[in-house]
C-alpha positions in Angstrom: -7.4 -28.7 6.8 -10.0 -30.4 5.9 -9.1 -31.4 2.7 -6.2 -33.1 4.3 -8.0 -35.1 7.2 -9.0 -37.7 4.6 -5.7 -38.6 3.0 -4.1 -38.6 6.4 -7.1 -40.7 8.1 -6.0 -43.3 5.2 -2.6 -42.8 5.5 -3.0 -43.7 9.5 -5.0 -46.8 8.8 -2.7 -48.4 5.9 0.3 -48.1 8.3 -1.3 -49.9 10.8 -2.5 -52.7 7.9 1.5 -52.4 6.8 2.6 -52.8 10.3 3.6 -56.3 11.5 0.6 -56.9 13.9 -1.4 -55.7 11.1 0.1 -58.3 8.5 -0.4 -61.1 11.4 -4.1 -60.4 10.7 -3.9 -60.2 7.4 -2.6 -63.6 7.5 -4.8 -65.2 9.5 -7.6 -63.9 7.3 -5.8 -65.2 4.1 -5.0 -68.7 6.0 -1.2 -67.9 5.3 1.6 -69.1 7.5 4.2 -67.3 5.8 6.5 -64.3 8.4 5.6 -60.8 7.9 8.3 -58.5 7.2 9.9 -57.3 10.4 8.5 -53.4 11.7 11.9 -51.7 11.9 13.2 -52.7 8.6 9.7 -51.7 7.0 10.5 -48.0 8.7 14.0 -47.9 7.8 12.9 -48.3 4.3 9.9 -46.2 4.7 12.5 -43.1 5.9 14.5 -44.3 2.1 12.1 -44.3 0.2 10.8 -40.8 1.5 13.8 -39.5 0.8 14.4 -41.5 -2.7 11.2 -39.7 -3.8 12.8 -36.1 -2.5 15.7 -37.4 -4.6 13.8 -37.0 -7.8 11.1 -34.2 -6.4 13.7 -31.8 -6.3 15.3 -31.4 -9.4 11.9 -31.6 -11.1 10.1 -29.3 -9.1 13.3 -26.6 -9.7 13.4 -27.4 -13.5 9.2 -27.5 -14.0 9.1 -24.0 -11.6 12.4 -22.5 -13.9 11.0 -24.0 -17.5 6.9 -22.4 -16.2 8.4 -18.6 -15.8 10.4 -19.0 -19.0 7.0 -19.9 -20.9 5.2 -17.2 -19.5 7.6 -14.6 -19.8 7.4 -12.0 -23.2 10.4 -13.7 -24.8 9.9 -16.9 -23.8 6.2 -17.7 -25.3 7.7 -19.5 -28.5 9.3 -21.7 -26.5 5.7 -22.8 -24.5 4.8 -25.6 -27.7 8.3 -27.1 -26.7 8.5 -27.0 -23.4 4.9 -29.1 -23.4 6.3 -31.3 -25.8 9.3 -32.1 -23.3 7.3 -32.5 -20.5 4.7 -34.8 -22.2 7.5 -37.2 -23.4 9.4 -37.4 -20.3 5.8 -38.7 -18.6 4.8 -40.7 -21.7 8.0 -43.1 -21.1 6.8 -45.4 -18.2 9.3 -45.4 -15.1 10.2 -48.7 -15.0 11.5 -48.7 -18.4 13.4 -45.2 -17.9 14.8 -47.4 -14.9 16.1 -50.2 -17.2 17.7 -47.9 -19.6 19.3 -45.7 -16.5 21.1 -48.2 -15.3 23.7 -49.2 -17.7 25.0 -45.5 -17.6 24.2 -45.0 -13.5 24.3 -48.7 -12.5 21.9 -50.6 -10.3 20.8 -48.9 -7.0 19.6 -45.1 -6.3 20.5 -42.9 -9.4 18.2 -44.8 -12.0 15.1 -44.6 -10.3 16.2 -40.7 -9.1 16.0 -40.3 -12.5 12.9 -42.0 -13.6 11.2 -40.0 -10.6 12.4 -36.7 -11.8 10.9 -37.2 -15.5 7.8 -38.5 -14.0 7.3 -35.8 -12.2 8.2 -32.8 -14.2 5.0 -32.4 -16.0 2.8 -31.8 -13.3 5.1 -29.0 -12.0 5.8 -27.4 -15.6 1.9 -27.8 -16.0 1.1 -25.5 -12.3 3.4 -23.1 -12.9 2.0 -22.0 -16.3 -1.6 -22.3 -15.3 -0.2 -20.6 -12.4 1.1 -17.5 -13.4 -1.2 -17.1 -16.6 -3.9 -17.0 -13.5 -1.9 -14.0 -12.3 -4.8 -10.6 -12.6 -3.8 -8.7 -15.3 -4.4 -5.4 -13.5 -1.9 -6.6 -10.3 1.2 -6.1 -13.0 -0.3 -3.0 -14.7 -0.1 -1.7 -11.1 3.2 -2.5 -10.4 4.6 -1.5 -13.2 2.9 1.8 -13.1 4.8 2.4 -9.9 8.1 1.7 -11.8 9.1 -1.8 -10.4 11.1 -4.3 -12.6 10.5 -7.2 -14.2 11.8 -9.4 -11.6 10.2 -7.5 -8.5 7.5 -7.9 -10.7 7.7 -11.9 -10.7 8.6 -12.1 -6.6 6.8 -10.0 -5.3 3.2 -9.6 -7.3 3.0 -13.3 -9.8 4.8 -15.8 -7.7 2.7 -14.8 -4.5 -0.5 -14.7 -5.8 0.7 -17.9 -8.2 1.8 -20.0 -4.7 -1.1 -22.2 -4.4 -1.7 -23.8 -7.5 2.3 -24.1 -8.1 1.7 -26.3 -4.5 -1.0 -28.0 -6.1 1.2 -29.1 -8.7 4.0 -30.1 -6.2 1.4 -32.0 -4.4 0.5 -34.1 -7.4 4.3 -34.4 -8.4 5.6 -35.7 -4.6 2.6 -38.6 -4.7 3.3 -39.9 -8.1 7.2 -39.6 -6.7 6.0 -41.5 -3.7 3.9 -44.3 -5.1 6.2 -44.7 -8.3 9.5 -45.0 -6.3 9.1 -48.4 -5.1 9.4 -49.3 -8.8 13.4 -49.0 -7.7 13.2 -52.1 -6.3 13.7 -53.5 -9.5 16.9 -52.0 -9.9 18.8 -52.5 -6.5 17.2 -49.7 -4.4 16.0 -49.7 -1.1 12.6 -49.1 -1.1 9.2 -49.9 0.3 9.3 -51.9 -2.7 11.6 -54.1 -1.6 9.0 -56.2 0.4 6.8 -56.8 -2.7 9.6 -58.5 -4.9 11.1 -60.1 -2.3 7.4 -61.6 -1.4 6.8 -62.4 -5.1 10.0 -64.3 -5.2 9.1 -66.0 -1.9 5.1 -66.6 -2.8 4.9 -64.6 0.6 1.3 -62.5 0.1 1.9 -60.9 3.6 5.2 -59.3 2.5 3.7 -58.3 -1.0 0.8 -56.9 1.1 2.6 -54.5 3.9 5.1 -53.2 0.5 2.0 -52.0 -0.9 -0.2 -50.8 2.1 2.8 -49.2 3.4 3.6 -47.3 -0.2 -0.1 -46.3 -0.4 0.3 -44.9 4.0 3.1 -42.8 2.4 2.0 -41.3 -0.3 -1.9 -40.5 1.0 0.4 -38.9 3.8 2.5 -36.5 1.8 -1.1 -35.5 -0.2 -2.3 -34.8 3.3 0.8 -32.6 4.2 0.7 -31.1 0.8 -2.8 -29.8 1.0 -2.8 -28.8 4.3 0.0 -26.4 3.7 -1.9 -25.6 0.5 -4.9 -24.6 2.4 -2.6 -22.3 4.5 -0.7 -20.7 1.4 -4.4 -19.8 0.0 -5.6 -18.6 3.3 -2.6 -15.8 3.7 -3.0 -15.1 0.0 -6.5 -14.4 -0.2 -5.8 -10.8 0.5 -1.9 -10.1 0.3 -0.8 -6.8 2.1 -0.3 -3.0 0.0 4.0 -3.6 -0.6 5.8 0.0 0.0 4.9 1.4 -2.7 1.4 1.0 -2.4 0.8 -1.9 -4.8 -2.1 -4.3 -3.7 -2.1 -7.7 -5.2 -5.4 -9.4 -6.1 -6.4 -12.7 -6.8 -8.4 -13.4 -9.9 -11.2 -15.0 -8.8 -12.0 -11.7 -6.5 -14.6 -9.3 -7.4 -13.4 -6.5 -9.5 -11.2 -3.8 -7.5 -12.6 -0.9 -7.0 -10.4 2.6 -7.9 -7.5 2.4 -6.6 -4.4 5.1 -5.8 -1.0 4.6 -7.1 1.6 6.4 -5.8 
């Protein structure tokens, strides 16, 4: 939790500097005149672009976490050089220009920044989930197969448990590029909290261009904060998962070598 209390401290004080009062000062400071951009519209497209940014997260966390178990699986190793190669290219392109070419085949609005999100944030999850598993002891799945359990009890009940936290890690990192990079869908019709910041460019309005950004930066230092909270949970309850039926005990791989231990 205490990981988190910084992001979320941030989070806290950019939504304040994002919210009108806060952009009235702001404008004073900077000897502007111009009208900040009104509080309940800013949260209507605060709630969008949240869920813009689950729009792309989704997809990309269920294809990195699918792609990772391939990888690491027997007959799936060849395909590893590949499936980096994918993943590097689809971050390599920059958004905004995945944007531009999405939109003659989606049109202007949410679909082409979905898109651009997903790529974006597919290496990061591909990345955990190999890291992830390839963490996994190799002594918990000599145990469990030892007691006769299949390959896919294997993966849902011994390498995904103990594999949780860093695969959260790498969601983590994937929701708050989705989250900062979304308002980039400004640019092509979408509702976002980039919406103030083109419409204060085209205006020469610094107080609009100013609450887009603080208020993008509130939202993403927000979802890190939820993210590693819940991460600090998830490694809390698997530090030291529970015997399954069988008599299997999972470890975690920075733990001291296990002493003997009965199978049966």
């Amino acid at each position: 939790m205490r990981r988190a209390l910084a992001p979320l401290l941030l989070a806290a004080a950019l939504g304040l500097l994002a919210a009108p009062q806060g952009a009235r000062w702001i404008a004073h400071a900077l000897g502007e005149a111009a009208a900040p951009f009104p509080g309940d519209r800013l949260l209507s497209l605060a709630l969008t672009h949240a869920g813009l940014a689950l729009a792309g997260l989704v997809p990309a966390a269920l294809l990195g976490l699918a792609l990772g178990i391939a990888a690491t699986r027997p007959r799936g190793r060849r395909l590893r050089p590949a499936v980096d190669a994918l993943a590097a290219a689809a971050q390599a392109v920059p958004p905004v220009i995945v944007v531009a070419l999405a939109v003659p085949a989606f049109g202007f609005g949410l679909w082409p920044t979905a898109l651009a999100l997903m790529l974006y944030a597919l290496m990061p999850v591909l990345r955990a989930t190999v890291a992830a598993l390839e963490s996994v002891p190799p002594d918990a799945r000599d145990a469990a197969r030892a007691i006769g359990m299949p390959p896919g009890r294997i993966l849902a009940e011994v390498e995904l448990p103990l594999a949780w936290p860093l695969v959260l890690d790498g969601l983590r990192v994937a929701l708050v590029l989705a989250v900062a990079t979304a308002a980039v869908g400004a640019l092509a019709g979408a509702t976002t909290l980039g919406t103030p910041i083109v419409l204060g460019l085209q205006n020469q309005n610094q107080v609009m261009v100013i609450q887009g950004a603080a208020a993008t930066a509130a939202l993403a230092f927000a979802a890190e904060g939820a993210l590693l909270a819940l991460a600090g949970r998830a490694r809390r309850e698997g530090a030291a998962l529970p015997s399954d039926a069988h008599g299997v005990r999972a470890t975690r791989q920075e733990a001291k070598p296990p002493g003997p231990r009965s199978v049966g």
